[in-house]
N, C-alpha and C positions, 0 to 999 in steps of 0.2 A: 504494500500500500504506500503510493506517495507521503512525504510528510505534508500535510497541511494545515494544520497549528504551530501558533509562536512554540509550544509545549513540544510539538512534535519535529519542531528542527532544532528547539535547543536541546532535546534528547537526545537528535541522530550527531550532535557533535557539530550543527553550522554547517556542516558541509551541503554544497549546492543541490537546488530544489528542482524538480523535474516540475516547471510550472505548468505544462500541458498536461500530465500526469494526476497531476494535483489537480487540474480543474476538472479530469475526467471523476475522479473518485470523489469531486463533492459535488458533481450531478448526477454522480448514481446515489449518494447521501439524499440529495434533495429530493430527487423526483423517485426516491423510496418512502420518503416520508409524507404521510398525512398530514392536512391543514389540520391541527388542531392537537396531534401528536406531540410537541413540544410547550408544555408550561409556560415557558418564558419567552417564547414567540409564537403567538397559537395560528400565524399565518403560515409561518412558514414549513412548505410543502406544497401538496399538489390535492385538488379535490381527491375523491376515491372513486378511481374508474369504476369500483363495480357498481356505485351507484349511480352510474349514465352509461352502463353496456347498455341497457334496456331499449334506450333511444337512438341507438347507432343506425344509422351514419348521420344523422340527425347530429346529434352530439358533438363530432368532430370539431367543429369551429368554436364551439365553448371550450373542447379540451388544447385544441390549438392556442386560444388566447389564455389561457390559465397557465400551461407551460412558458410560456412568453413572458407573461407577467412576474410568476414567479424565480424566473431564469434572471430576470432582469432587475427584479430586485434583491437577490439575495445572495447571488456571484456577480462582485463587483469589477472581476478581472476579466467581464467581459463586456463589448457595450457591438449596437446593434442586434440583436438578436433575432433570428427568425425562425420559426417551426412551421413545417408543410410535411403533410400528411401524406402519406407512400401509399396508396391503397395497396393491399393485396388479396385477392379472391381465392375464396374456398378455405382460409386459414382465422381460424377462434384469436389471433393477434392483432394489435394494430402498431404499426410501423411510422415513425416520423421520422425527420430529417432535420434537426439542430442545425442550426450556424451562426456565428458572431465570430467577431473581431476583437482580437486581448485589444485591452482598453490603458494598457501600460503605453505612456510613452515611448518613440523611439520602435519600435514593434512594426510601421509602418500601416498599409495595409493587410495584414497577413488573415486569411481567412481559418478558421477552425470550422470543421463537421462534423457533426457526432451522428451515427446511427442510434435511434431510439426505438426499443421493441416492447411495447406494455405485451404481457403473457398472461395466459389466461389464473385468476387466479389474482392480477395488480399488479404482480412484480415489474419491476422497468428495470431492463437491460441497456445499457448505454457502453458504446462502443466506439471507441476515438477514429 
């Protein structure tokens, strides 16, 4: 697992931080966690798919802008963000396609993708 706390680099000894690594491992953090699952920030996360499979494909564009939202509030190392929806047919999954820009200085334009795969069940797989 990447480091990604002050806690968890001044453990690993300072030594240099895999920043893409680290951003992969706190959007699988994020968009595993339920809105309302954390005490001290009850937004942070993601509605709970299995309460809008029902309405699919109907759905899609609220769970589009809820990913977006909270991608974009709660990892600050990235800025534009966009989520589009991959249909796939005949498969109990729903598939999206992350993107954003590190939002660090100096970075230039550099684009990041993430494969995003909700599985049946909630889970969200995210795939750099």
């Amino acid at each position: 697992m990447a480091a990604r706390g002050l806690l968890s680099r001044i453990s690993s000894g300072g030594g240099p931080v895999d920043e893409i690594g680290s951003i992969l491992e706190h959007l699988r953090a994020l968009l595993n966690t339920r809105q309302g699952d954390s005490p001290c920030a009850p937004r942070y996360g993601v509605l709970d798919f299995s309460d809008v499979v029902h309405a699919l494909p109907g759905a899609v564009p609220a769970l589009l802008q809820a990913m977006r939202a909270t991608i974009t509030e709660y990892e600050p190392r990235l800025k534009a963000v966009s989520v589009r929806h991959l249909p796939v047919d005949g498969e109990l999954i729903l598939r999206f396609e992350v993107s954003a820009q590190l939002a660090r200085p100096g970075t230039g334009a550099r684009t990041l993708r993430f494969a995003t795969t909700v599985l049946p069940g909630g889970r969200v797989d995210v795939e750099g």
